[in-house]
C-alpha positions in Angstrom: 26.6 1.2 0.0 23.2 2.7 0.4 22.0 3.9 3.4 18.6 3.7 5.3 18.0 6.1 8.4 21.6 5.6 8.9 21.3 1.5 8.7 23.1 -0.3 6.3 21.2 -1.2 3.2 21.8 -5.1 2.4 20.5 -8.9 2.3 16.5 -8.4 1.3 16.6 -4.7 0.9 19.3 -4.7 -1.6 17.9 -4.9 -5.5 18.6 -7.8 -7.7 19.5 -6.8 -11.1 16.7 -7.8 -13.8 17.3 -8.0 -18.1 19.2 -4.9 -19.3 21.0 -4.4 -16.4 17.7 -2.9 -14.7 17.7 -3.1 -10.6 14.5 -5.1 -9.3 12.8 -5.7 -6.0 10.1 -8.6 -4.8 7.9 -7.9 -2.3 5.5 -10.3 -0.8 1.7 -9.6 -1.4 -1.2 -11.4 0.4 -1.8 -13.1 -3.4 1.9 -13.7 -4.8 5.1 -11.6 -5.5 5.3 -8.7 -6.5 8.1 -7.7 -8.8 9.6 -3.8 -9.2 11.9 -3.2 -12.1 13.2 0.7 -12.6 13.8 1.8 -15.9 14.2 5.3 -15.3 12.7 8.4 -14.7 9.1 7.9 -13.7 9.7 4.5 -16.2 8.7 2.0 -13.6 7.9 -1.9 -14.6 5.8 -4.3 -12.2 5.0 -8.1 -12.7 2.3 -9.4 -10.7 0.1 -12.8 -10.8 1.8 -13.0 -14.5 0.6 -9.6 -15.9 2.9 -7.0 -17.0 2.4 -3.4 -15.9 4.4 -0.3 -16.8 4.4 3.3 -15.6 5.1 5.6 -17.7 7.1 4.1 -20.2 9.5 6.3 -22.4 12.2 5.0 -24.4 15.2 7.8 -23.6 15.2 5.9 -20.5 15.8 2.7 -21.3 16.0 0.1 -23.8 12.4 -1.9 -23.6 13.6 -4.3 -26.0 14.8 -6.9 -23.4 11.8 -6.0 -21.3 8.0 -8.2 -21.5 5.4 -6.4 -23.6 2.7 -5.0 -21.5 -0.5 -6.0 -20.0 -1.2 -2.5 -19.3 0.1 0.6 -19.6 -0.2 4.0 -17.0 0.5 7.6 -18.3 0.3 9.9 -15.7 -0.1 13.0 -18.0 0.8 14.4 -21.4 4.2 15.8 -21.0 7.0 13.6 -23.3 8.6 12.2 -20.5 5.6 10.5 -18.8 3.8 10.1 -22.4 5.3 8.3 -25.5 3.0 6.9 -27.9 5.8 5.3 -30.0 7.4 3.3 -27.2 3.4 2.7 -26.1 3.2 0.8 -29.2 6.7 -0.9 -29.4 5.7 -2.7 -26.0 2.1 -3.0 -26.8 0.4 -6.4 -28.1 -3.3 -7.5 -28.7 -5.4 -6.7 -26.2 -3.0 -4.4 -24.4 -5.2 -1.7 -22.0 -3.6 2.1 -21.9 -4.4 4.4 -18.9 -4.2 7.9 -19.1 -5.8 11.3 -18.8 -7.9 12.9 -21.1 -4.9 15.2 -22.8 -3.4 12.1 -24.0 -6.7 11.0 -26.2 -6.3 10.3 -29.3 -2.8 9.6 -29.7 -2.9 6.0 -28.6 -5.6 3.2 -29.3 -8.3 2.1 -27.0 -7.2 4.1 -24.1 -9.1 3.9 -21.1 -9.4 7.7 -19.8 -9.3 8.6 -16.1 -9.8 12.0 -14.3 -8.8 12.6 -10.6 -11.0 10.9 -8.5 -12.0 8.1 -10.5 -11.0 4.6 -10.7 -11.1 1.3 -12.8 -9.9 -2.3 -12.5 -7.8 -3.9 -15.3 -7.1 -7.7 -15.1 -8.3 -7.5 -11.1 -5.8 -4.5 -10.0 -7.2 -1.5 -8.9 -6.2 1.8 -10.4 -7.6 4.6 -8.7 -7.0 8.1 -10.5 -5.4 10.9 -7.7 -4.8 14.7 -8.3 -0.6 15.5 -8.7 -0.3 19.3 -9.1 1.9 21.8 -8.3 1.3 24.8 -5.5 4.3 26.0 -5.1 6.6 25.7 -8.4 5.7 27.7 -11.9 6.3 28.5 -15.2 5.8 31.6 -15.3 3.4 33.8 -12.3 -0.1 31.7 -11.7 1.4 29.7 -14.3 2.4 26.1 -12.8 4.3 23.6 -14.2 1.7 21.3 -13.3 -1.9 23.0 -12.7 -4.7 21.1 -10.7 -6.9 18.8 -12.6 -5.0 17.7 -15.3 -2.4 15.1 -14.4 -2.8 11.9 -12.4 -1.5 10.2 -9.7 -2.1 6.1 -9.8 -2.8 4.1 -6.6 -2.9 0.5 -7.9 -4.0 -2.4 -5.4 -1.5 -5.8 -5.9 -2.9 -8.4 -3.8 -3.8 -6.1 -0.7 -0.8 -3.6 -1.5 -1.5 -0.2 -2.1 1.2 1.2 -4.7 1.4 5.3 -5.0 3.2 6.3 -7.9 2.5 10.4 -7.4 3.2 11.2 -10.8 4.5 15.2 -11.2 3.2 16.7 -7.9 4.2 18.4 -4.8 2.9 18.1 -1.2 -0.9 18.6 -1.9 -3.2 18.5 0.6 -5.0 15.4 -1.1 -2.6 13.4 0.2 -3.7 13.1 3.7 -6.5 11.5 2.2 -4.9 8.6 0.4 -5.7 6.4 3.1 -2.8 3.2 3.5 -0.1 3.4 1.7 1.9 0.4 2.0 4.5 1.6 -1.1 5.1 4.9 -2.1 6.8 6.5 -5.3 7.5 10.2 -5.0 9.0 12.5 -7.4 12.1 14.7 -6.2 13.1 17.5 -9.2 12.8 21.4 -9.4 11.9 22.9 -11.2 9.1 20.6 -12.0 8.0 18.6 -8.4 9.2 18.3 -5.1 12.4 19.6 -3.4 13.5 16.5 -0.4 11.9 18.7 2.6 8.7 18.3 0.5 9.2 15.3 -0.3 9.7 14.8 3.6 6.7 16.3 4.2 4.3 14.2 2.1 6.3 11.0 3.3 5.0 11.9 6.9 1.4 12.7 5.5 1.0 9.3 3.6 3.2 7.5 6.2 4.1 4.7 3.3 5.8 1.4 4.5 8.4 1.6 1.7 9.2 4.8 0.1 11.2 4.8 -3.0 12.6 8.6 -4.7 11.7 8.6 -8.4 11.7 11.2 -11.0 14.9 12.6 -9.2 17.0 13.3 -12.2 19.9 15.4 -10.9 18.5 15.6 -7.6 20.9 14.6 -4.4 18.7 11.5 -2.8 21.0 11.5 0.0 19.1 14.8 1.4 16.0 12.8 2.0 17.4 10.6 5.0 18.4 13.1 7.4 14.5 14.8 6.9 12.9 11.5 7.8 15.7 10.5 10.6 13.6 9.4 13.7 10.5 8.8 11.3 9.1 5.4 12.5 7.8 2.7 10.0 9.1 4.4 6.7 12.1 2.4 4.7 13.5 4.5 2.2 15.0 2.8 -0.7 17.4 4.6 -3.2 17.5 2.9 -6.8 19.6 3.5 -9.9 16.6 5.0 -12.2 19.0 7.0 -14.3 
């Protein structure tokens, strides 16, 4: 059984189980339900006011097949396991709308390019475009793994609800800027984002209501409780995204 800050995680907080075996949660928004399915990875599904969103969807994560095709689509960045045009177009249909940055141009159709700091609306959700960079981690010296400028972050607004998905950062300083957060999605892997005390640490800047791992691969989730322990109004919720 899953834990949160030592409580018991059960009855609403516990994940119903979606097509393909996926775990889902519904949360209440002031205009309707809003409904989580994880894939895997940063491969994150939501269904809202009958549109179909996906983050980041890449097929060695899951099987899409038994999944909705997409409304719209959100690619954080370039690298293959945030960006893959062929599972893009396996859940695409007319009139789908593709998010990304401007590294990802020209290997989908009629993508609509963000940069940090800028913002859209698709079908009347928000999608503001946030910097997710690495300070601390590289590839090689003054190399990193993610530099400034390049990938996004996605806050999307869902009837009142501001959704973070970080996409591959660490604890940036941007993040005390975010404003409300009412559900965050952070990434937990090394090399490539956040160890759990940073992942601690940018909890307690964007002070979300929810906060979900993601992007943890191999990484022990269980660290992160006993960094937040005593951390008022943050629910951390551990889900399968294998």
């Amino acid at each position: 059984m899953k834990t949160l800050l030592g409580l018991s995680l059960v009855g609403v907080m516990s994940p119903a189980m979606a097509a393909g075996g996926f775990e889902t949660d519904v949360l209440p928004t002031a205009a309707g339900d809003l409904k989580i399915t994880f894939i895997g990875h940063s491969s994150l599904l939501f269904e809202f006011g009958g549109k179909v969103i996906y983050n980041d969807p890449v097929g060695q994560y899951g099987d899409f097949s038994k999944l909705p095709k997409a409304d719209l689509i959100l690619a954080a960045h370039e690298h293959g396991d945030h960006f893959d045009p062929e599972t893009i177009k396996k859940i695409g249909k007319a009139g789908t709308k593709v998010v990304m940055t401007p590294l990802c141009v020209g290997r989908v159709k009629d993508g609509i390019v963000l940069k940090n700091g800028e913002e859209t609306t698709v079908d009347g959700i928000r999608i503001e475009a946030v910097p997710a960079y690495n300070l601390v981690h590289m590839r090689s010296p003054e190399v990193p793994y993610h530099p400034k400028g390049v990938g996004n972050g996605y806050i999307l607004t869902f009837g009142g609800k501001r959704v973070y998905i970080a996409g591959d950062t660490e604890n940036i300083p941007e993040m005390k800027k975010l404003g409300r957060i009412d559900i965050a999605f952070l990434p937990m892997n090394l090399p490539y984002t956040m160890t759990p005390e940073m992942v601690a640490d940018a909890a307690r800047m964007i002070k979300p209501a929810i906060l979900y791992p993601y992007h943890t691969t191999d990484t022990d989730v269980s660290r992160l409780q006993p960094l937040l322990k005593g951390e008022k109004g943050i629910e951390i919720r551990i889900r399968r995204m294998p």
